[in-house]
C-alpha positions as CSV (number, residue, x, y, z in Angstrom):
1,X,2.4,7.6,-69.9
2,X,5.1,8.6,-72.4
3,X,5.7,12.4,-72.0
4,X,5.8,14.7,-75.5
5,X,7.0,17.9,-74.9
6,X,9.9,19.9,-75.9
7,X,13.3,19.8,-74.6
8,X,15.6,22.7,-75.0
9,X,19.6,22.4,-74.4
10,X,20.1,25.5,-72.4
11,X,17.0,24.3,-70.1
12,X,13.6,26.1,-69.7
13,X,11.5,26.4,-67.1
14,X,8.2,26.2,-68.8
15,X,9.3,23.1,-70.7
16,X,10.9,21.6,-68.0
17,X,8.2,22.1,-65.4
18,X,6.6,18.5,-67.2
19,X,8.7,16.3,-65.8
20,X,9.3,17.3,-62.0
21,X,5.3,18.5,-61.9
22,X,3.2,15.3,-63.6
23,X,4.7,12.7,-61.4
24,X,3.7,15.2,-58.1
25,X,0.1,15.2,-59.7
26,X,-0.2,11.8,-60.5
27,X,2.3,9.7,-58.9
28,X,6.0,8.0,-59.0
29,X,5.0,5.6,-61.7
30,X,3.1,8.0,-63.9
31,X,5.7,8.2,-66.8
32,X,6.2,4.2,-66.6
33,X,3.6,3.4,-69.2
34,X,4.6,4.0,-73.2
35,X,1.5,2.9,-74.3
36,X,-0.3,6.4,-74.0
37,X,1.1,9.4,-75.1
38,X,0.4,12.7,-72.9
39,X,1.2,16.5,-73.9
40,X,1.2,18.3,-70.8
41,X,2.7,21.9,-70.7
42,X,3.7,23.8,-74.1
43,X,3.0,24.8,-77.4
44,X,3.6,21.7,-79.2
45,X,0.1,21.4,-80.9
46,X,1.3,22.0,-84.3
47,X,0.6,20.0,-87.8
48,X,3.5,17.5,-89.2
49,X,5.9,17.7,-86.0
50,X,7.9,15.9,-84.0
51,X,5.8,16.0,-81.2
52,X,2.8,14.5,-83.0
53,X,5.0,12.3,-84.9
54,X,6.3,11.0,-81.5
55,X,3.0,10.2,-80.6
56,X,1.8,8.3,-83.1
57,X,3.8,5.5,-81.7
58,X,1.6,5.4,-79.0
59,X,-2.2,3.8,-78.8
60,X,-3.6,6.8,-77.3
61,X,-2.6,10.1,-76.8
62,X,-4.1,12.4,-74.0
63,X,-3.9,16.1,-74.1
64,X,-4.1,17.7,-71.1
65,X,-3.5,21.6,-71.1
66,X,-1.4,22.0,-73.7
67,X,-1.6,25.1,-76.6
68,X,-1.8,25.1,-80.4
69,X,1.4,26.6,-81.6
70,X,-0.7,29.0,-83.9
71,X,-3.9,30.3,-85.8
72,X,-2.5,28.6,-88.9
73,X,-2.4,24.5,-87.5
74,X,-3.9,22.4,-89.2
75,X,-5.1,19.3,-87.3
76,X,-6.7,15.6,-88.6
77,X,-7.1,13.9,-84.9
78,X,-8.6,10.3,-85.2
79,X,-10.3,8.3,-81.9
80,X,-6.9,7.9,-80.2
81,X,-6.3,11.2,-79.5
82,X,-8.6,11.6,-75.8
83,X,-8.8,16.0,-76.1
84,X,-8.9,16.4,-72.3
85,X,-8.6,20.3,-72.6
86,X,-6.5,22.7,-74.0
87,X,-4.9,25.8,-72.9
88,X,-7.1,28.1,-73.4
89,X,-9.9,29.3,-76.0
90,X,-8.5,30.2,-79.4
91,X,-6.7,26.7,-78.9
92,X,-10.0,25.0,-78.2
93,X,-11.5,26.8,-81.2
94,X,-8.6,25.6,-83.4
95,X,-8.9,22.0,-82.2
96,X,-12.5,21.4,-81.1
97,X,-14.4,24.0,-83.2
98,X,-15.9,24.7,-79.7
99,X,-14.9,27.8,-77.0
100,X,-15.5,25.8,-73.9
101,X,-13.0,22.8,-74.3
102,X,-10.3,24.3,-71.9
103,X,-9.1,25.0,-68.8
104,X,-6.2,27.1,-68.7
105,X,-2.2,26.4,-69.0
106,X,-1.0,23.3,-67.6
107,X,1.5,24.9,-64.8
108,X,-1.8,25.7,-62.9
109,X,-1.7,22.7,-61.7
110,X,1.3,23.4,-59.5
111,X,-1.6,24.7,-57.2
112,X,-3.2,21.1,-56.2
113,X,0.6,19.9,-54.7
114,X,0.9,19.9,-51.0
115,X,4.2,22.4,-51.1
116,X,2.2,24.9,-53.1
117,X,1.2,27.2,-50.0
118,X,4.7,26.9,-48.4
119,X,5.7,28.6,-52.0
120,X,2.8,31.3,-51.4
121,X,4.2,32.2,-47.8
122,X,7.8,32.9,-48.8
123,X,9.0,36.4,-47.3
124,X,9.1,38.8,-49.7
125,X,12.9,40.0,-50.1
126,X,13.1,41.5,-54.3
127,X,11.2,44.4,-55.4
128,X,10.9,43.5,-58.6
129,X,11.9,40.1,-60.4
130,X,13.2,40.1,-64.0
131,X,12.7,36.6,-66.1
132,X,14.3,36.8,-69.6
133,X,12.5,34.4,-72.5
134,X,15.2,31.6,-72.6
135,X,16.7,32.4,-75.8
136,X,17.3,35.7,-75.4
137,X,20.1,34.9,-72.4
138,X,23.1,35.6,-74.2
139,X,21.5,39.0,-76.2
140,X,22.3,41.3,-73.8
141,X,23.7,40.8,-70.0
142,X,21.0,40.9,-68.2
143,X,22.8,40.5,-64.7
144,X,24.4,44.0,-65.2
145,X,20.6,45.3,-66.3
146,X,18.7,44.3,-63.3
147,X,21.7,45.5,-60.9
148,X,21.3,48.6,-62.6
149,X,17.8,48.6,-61.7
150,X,17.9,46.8,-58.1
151,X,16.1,44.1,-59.7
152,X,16.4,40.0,-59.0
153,X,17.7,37.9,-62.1
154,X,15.8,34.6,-62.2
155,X,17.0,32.5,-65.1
156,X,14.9,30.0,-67.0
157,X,17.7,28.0,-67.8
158,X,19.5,26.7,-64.6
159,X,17.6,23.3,-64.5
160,X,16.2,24.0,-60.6
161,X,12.4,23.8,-60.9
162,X,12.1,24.0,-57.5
163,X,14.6,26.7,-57.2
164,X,12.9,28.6,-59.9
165,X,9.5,29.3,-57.8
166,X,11.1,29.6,-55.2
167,X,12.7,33.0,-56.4
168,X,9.5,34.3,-57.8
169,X,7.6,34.1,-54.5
170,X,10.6,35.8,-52.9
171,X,9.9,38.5,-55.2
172,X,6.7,41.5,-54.7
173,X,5.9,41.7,-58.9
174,X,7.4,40.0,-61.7
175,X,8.6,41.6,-65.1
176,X,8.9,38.8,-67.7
177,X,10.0,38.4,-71.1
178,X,8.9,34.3,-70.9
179,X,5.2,33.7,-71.4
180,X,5.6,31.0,-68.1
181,X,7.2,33.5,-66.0
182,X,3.9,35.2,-66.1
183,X,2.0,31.8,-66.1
184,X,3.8,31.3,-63.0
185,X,4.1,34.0,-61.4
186,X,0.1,34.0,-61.7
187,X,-0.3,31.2,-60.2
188,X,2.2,31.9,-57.4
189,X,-0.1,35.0,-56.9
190,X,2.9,37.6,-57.7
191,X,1.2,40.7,-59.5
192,X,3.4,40.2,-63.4
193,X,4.1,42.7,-66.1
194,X,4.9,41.8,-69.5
195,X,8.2,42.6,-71.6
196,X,8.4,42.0,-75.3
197,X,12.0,42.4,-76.1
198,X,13.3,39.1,-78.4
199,X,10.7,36.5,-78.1
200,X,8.0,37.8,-80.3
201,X,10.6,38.3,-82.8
202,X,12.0,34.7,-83.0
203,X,8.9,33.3,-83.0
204,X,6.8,35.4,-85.5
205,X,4.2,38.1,-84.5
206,X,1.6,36.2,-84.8
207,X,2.5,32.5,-83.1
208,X,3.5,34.7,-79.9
209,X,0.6,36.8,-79.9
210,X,-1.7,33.7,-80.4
211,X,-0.2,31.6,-77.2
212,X,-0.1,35.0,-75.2
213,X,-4.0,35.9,-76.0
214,X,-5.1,32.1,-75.5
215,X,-3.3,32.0,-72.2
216,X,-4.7,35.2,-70.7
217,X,-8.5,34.5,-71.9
218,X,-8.2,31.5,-70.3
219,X,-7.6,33.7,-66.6
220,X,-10.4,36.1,-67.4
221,X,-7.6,39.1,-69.0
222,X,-8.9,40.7,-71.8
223,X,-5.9,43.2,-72.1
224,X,-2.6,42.4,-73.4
225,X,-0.7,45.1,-72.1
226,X,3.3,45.0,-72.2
227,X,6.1,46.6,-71.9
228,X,7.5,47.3,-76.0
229,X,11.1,47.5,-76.2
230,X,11.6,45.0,-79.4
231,X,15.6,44.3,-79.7
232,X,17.0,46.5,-82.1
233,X,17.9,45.7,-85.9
234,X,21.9,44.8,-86.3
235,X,23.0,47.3,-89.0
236,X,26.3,46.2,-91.0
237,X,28.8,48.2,-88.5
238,X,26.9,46.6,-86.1
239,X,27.8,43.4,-87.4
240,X,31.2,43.8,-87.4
241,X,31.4,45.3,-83.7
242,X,29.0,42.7,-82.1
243,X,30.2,44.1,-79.0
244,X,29.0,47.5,-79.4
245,X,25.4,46.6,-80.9
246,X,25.0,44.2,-77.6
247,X,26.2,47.8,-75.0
248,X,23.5,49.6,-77.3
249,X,20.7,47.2,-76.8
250,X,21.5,47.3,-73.1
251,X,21.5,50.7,-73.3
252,X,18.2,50.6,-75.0
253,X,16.1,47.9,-72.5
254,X,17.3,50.1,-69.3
255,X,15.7,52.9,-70.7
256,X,12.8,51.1,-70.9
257,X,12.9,49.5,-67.9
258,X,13.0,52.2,-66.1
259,X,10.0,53.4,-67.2
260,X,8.0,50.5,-66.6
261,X,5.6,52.1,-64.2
262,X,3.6,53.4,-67.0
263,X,2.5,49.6,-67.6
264,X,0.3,48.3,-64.8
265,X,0.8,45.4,-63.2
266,X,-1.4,42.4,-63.9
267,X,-2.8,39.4,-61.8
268,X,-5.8,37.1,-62.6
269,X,-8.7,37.5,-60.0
270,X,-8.7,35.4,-56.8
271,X,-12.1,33.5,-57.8
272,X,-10.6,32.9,-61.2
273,X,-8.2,30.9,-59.3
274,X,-10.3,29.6,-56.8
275,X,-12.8,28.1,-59.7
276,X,-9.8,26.8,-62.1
277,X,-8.7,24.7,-58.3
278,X,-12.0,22.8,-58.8
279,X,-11.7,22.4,-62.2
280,X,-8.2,20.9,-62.0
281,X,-9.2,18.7,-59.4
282,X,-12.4,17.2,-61.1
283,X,-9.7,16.8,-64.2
284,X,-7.5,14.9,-61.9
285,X,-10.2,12.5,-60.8
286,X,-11.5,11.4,-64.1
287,X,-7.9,11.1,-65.9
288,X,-6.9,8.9,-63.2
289,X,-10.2,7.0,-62.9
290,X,-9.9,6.8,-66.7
291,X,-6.6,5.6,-67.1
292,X,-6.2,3.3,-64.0
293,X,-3.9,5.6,-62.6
């Protein structure tokens, strides 16, 4: 199948995850085949893109997992497009008109591979795990903020999938800025916490909001609880000593940090995971009995 999803230049984890977790699902040869489209993991359900542009080139197009992008998409699928399931259920409302056409977010599926339990039985060695949303790296220097605090930095921008879960099973909870830093620490069974600092802003209110709610439906959480600590407006001096408004905003997110005890800590329920397993699976079967695979 011919993989749509995005690809960032710094990297990102979430994104990224498609191309070293599909072929582990599926097989070797599973990305071999141009004829059918698949969207896997992401937000990249949304009207007049690239991403759908992409796949018109292809005969079908399978989606499997992914999100809508926002309440506002607009959507005119014909036959070719095979709506496996989406994300969760406002994307199923958006695309299906139905509540029921979903599963949850595609990096679940990192729970059917055979190294998933060695990942679940990693000592723990971190406290606390701090994942920054992948364009808000070079805002503020994280590395000094989380040795401040005694925390682990995990990047989602150094290109090691493997590397990546690795550090958040190492870790005892998980504070994250990146919606799949949650996603996976969820599935890696690490109890998450929620910061918004940079990523609701560059993506609008709403669009984050939308992807975060759809997402945690989908795992039975009906609270979007966070940490708020929204970057801080750049004044004009500010803008002429880019140095000092970066020390401030540091300043600012470690004083909110360390306060994050008076946000609980979140993780889906065991039989919530237990029942999205089976559902996975019986996914699994019928794409590849579908497709030949």
């Amino acid at each position: 199948m011919k993989l749509i999803y995005y690809k960032s230049e710094k990297g990102n984890f979430g994104d990224d995850l498609n191309l070293w977790l599909w072929p582990k699902i599926f097989g070797d040869t599973f990305f071999d085949n141009n004829d059918v489209a698949f969207f896997g993991i992401g937000s990249i359900l949304i009207e007049n893109s690239y991403f759908l542009k992409e796949a018109e080139t292809c005969k079908q197009k399978v989606v499997f997992g992914t999100g809508v992008r926002s309440i506002n998409e607009k959507f005119n699928f014909d036959d070719s497009w095979d709506i496996r399931f989406l994300r969760g259920p406002y994307s199923s409302l958006k695309l299906t008109n139905t509540l029921d056409k979903y599963v949850a977010d595609g990096a679940y599926f990192l729970a059917l591979i055979p190294e998933y339990k060695d990942y679940l039985n990693i000592p723990k060695q971190h406290e606390i795990g701090f994942i920054p949303y992948f364009k808000s790296i070079d805002k503020v220097n994280w590395q000094q903020i989380c040795d401040q605090l005694g925390w682990k930095l995990i990047l989602p921008t150094n290109g090691d999938v493997e590397q990546f879960m690795k550090d958040i099973s190492s870790c005892k909870t998980i504070i994250s800025e990146a919606m799949h830093g949650c996603i996976l620490a969820d599935v890696l069974r690490v109890p998450w916490k929620r910061l918004r600092f940079n990523a609701h802003l560059h993506e609008g209110e709403k669009v984050s909001e939308f992807k975060w709610n759809d997402w945690l439906l989908s795992v039975g959480i009906k609270d979007n609880i966070y940490i708020e600590a929204p970057s801080l407006r750049r004044r004009k001096l500010y803008k002429i000593f880019k140095t000092a408004f970066k020390k401030k905003n540091e300043n600012y997110l470690l004083d909110k940090l360390k306060n994050h005890q008076s946000i609980d800590f979140n993780l889906s329920d065991n039989n919530v995971m237990s029942d999205l397993i089976v559902s996975m699976k019986e996914e699994v079967f019928t794409l590849k009995k579908d497709y030949q695979l």
